[in-house]
C-alpha positions, 0 to 999 in steps of 0.5 A: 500500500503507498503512503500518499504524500498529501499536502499540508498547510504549514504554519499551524501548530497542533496544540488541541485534540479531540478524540472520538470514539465510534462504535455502539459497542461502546456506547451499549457498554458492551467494550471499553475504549481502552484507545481513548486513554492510550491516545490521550496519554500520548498527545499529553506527553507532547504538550497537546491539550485533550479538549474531549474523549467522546464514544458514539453510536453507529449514527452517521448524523451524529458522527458527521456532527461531532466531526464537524463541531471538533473540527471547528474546535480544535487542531486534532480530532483522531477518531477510532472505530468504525473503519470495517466493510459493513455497513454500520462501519460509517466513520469514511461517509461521516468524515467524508459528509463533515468535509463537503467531499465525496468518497472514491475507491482509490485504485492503489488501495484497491489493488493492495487488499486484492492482493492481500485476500489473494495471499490468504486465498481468497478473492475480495468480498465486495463489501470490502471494497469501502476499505479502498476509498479515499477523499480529495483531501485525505491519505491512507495510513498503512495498516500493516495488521488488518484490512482497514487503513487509515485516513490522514485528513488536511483541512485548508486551515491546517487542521488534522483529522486522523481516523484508525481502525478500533482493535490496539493491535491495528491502531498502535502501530499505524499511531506510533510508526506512522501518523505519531511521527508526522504529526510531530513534523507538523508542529505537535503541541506547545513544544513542551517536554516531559517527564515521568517519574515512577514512584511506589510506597508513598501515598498521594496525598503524601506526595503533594504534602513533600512537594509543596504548593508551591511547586504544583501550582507552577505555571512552568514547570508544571508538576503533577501527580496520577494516581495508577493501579500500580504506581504513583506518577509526577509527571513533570512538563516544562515549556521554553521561558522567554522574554518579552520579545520571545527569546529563550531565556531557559530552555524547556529542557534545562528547566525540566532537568533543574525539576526532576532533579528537585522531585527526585531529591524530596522523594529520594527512597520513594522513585523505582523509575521513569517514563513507561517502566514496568514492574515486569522491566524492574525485576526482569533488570533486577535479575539479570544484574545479580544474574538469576533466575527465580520461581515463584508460587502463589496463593490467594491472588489468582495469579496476580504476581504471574501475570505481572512479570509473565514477559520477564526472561528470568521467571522460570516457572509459576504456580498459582495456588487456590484461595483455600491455602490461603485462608490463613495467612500467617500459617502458609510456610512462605519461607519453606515455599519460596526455597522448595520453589527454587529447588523444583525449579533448578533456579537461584531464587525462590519467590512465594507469596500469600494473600487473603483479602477481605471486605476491608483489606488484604493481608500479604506475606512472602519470602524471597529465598537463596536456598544454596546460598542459605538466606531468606527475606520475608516481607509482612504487609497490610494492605488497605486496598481489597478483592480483585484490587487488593490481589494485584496490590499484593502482586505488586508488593511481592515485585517491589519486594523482589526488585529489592531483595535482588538489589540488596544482595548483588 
């Protein structure tokens, strides 16, 4: 498929989105817009104010609608969903009735899904077809995992609008690799940049209380905290500072590293990393820079741990135990556990833990053991978080408490 090189109107910062939604699956509850909250993220980082995240309903009207009104509004509308063969896949004709042009099958396009069909031995539906037009002012975004490519749409203001198919394994990589990178060609957001800092074990409120209100309620930079199932995040922004006649005085760069410096200096202890840093990244570090590997066993979290760190390379084998086992926190031999773990698996390390959870909290123990080299940690935890969320809290613990344990003993 070629990548039509359209023209675009220079001059016009991308400084504001919209993000629309489109399906009724979502709008019937039936699926989440996980897009929306990846997108925005995204356009943040790079200093774009997300104005809206809006889901529709299959409604051509309404669709065309709130394409028209956001290209009004803002620099950026990305719409996601509504890119199929089917008929309720309306989001070409909305956008194509919002601008005032009239879709036509483009014959590049045309041949590319012809050909992909051809290679699955197959030959193109008809209804298909819809998946080859393009507008005067629009050109395709490859999409290298399905059959829906994507529309890049100029307006003669220099407004953007980019549509790309719903399902993330389709729509992060035509945003990442393709429209992501002209966008910032364009001129993306306010030329803010930005940095993340990951932190565990302190609370929110704790945070802001270190930090100060002087430091959050700066106009530059600008320091803020999220709240994450698994971390809390200052997320520290700063923009060029200029003067009057619009010199730079300091750079964006020199004032975001004069802050990070400052948070990471109140918040010494309570940093595990930056940016999009997983705890699966942490330990996976963790182990191979005391080169071993580890097991674990666990009960009581249906699995939580092992889902967290299940990409990492030095996890030879998990186990997870019914909740049954763990009833009684205190009495489960998680020290006995986490070395048996490590002996069954031919491994250095052993990792076991136990949870039970509660209406009002969830009770955490575990033991990260070296059986050859005879020393066992055990971390004792009371978590105010329960249910499902505690279990992953408890996961989250045990990881922490590994990445340490693995840190103290290099």
């Amino acid at each position: 498929m070629t990548d039509q090189q359209g023209t675009s109107t220079p001059g016009r910062r991308l400084r504001t989105a919209e993000l629309l939604a489109v399906g009724s699956e979502l709008t019937a509850g039936e699926t989440r817009d996980t897009n929306g909250g990846e997108l925005a993220r995204s356009l943040s980082l790079h200093g774009v104010a997300v104005r809206r995240i809006t889901a529709l309903p299959d409604d051509l009207a309404l669709v065309r609608a709130q394409l028209r009104e956001a290209l009004d509004a803002v620099d950026l509308v990305v719409a996601t969903g509504g890119l199929g063969p089917t008929p309720d896949d309306l989001t070409r004709e909305a956008i194509a009735a919002a601008v005032g042009e009239e879709p036509a099958v483009d014959p590049e396009l045309e041949a590319w899904l012809r050909a992909l069909f051809a290679r699955r031995g197959m030959a193109l539906p008809e209804v298909n077809l819809k998946q080859a037009w393009l507008i005067p002012s629009a050109r395709s975004i490859p999409n290298p995992n399905g059959t829906a490519p994507g529309w890049w749409v100029d307006r003669p203001d220099g407004r953007v609008a980019v549509l790309l198919p719903g399902p993330p394994r389709e729509l992060r990589p035509m945003w990442h690799d393709w429209a992501l990178p002209r966008l910032r060609g364009r001129g993306l957001g306010d030329g803010r940049v930005v940095r993340t800092l990951r932190t565990y074990g302190i609370g929110e409120s704790h945070v802001a209380e270190l930090l100060g209100e002087t430091m959050l309620r700066a106009a530059n930079p600008v320091v803020a905290t999220y709240a994450r199932a698994d971390w809390l995040d200052v997320r520290i922004s700063a923009v060029d500072e200029t003067d009057t006649a619009g010199r730079v005085v300091r750079s964006a760069t020199e004032i975001l590293e004069e802050a990070t410096s400052a948070v990471r200096e109140i918040l010494e202890g309570f940093v595990m990393a930056e940016g999009e840093t997983t705890w699966a990244d942490l330990v996976a570090e963790a182990a191979a820079r005391a080169g071993v590997r580890f097991a674990v066993i666990e009960a009581g979290t249906h699995g939580a741990l092992g889902a967290l760190l299940a990409e990492v390379p030095a996890l030879e084998r998990e186990t997870a135990l019914g909740p049954q086992v763990a009833r009684d926190v205190a009495s489960w031999p998680v020290e006995a556990e986490a070395a048996d773990a490590a002996l069954a698996a031919g491994v250095e390390i052993g990792l076991a833990l136990v949870a039970h959870t509660d209406g009002t909290k969830t009770l955490l123990r575990a033991a990260v053991a070296d059986p050859a080299a005879g020393w066992t940690r055990v971390l004792d935890l009371r978590l105010f978080q329960h249910g499902a969320h505690g279990r992953f809290r408890a996961g989250v613990a045990a990881a922490a408490f590994l990445v340490e344990v693995l840190g103290a003993a290099r």
